[in-house]
N, C-alpha and C positions, 0 to 999 in steps of 0.2 A: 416421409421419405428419408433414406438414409444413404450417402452421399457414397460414390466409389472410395474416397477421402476413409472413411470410417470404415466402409467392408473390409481396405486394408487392411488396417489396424484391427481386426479381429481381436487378438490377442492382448489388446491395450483395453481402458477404458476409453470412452467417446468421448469427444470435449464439447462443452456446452454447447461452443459455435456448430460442431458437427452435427453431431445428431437433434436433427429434428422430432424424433419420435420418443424420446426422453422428455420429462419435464423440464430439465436442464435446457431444452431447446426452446423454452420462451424466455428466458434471459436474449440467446440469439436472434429468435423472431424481435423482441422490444428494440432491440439495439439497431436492427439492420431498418426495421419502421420508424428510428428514431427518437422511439417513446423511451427510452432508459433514461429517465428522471427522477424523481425523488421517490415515487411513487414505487419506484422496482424497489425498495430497499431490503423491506420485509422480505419478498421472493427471493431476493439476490442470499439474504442471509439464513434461507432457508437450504438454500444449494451449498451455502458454503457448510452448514453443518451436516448436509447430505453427504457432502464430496469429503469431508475431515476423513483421516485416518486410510482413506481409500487412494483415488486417484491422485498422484500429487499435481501433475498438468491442471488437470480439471480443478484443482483449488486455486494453482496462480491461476487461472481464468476468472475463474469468480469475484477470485478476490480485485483483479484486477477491474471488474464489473462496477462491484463494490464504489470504488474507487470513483470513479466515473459520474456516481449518480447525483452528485451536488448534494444530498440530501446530509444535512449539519449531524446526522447524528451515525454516519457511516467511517468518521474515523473511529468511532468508541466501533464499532462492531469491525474494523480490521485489526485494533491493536492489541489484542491479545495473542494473534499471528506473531508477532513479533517476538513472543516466545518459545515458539513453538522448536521441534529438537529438528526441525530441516532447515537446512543455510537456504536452501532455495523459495522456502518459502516465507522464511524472514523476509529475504532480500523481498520477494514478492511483497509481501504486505508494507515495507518501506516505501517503495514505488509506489502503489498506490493510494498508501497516505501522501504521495503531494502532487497528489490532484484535489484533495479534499480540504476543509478546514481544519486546523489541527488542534483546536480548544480543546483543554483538557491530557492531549497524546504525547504534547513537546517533551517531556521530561522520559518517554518513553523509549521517542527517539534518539537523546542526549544517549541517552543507556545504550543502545542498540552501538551509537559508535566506538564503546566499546568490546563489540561482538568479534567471535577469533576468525571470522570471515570477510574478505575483503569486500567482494561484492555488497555485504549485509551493511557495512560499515559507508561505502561509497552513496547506496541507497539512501541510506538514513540523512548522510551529509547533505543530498541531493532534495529532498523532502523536508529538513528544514533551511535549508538555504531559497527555495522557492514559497514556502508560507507559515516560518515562523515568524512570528511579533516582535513587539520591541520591549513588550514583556519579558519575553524570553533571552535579553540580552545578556541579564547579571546571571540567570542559571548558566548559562554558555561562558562566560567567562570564569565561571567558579570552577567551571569544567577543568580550564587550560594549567589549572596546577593542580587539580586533582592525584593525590598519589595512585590511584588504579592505573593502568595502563589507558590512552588511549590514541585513536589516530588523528593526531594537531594538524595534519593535513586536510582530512575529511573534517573537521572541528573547525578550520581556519574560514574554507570554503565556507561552513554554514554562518559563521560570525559574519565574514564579509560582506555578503548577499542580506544578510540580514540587518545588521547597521546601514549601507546603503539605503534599503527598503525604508528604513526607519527615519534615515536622513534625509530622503525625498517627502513622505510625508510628512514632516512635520517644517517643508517646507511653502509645502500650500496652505 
């Protein structure tokens, strides 16, 4: 069935949540039954190279899916998004790297902060200030006099959050 929501939108692409009659609609049906867990991953990243190059809604959805799934090897399949030539879908894949683990992605994120979009840059801060390690402290600090440009506000945020982070556990 395909929702009054989507007949509007004739002229757009559908978004996953919409159309039910798309493949794209069992990302929607798993999520709304709850089942979007590790197990969606594969599917999730079959939609998002479905959706590449096309709808860009329907990619921040996915990608946002993505995100979601717990599943440890979903941040390597958003961070390549991170480079991609749309601010909005940087930003997107920022966002949804921090919901996930970020083994392996933090130094990708470090980079992103300094991307020429705010939003992208605010993402990124926000993503690793909620789950990067104590690993990641000296990369983050080598950042802060880095000659490139970058934003010491979104860089500050993700130090603080994360030293914290760091200073709690190693207090148990």
């Amino acid at each position: 069935p395909v929702t009054q929501r989507t007949l509007a939108r004739s002229g757009e692409c559908a978004s996953p949540r919409l159309d039910q009659a798309a493949l794209d609609g069992l990302a929607a049906l798993a999520e709304r039954a709850g089942t979007l867990g590790p197990e969606s991953l594969d599917l999730l990243v079959a939609l998002r190279d479905r959706a590449a190059g096309g709808c860009e809604r329907q990619s921040v959805e996915v990608l946002s899916l993505l995100g979601r799934t717990g599943n440890a090897r979903a941040a390597a399949a958003i961070a390549p998004t991170l480079r991609a030539p749309s601010a909005t879908l940087r930003a997107a894949a920022a966002r949804a790297l921090a919901a996930t683990d970020l083994a392996g992605v933090e130094a990708e994120l470090v980079t992103a902060l300094r991307d020429g979009t705010p939003a992208v840059r605010l993402a990124a801060a926000d993503a690793l200030s909620r789950r990067a390690t104590e690993a990641s402290l000296p990369a983050l600090l080598a950042r802060w006099d880095a000659p490139e440009p970058i934003d010491r506000g979104a860089l500050a945020r993700a130090l603080g959050r994360t030293a914290r982070r760091a200073a709690d556990a190693s207090m148990t």
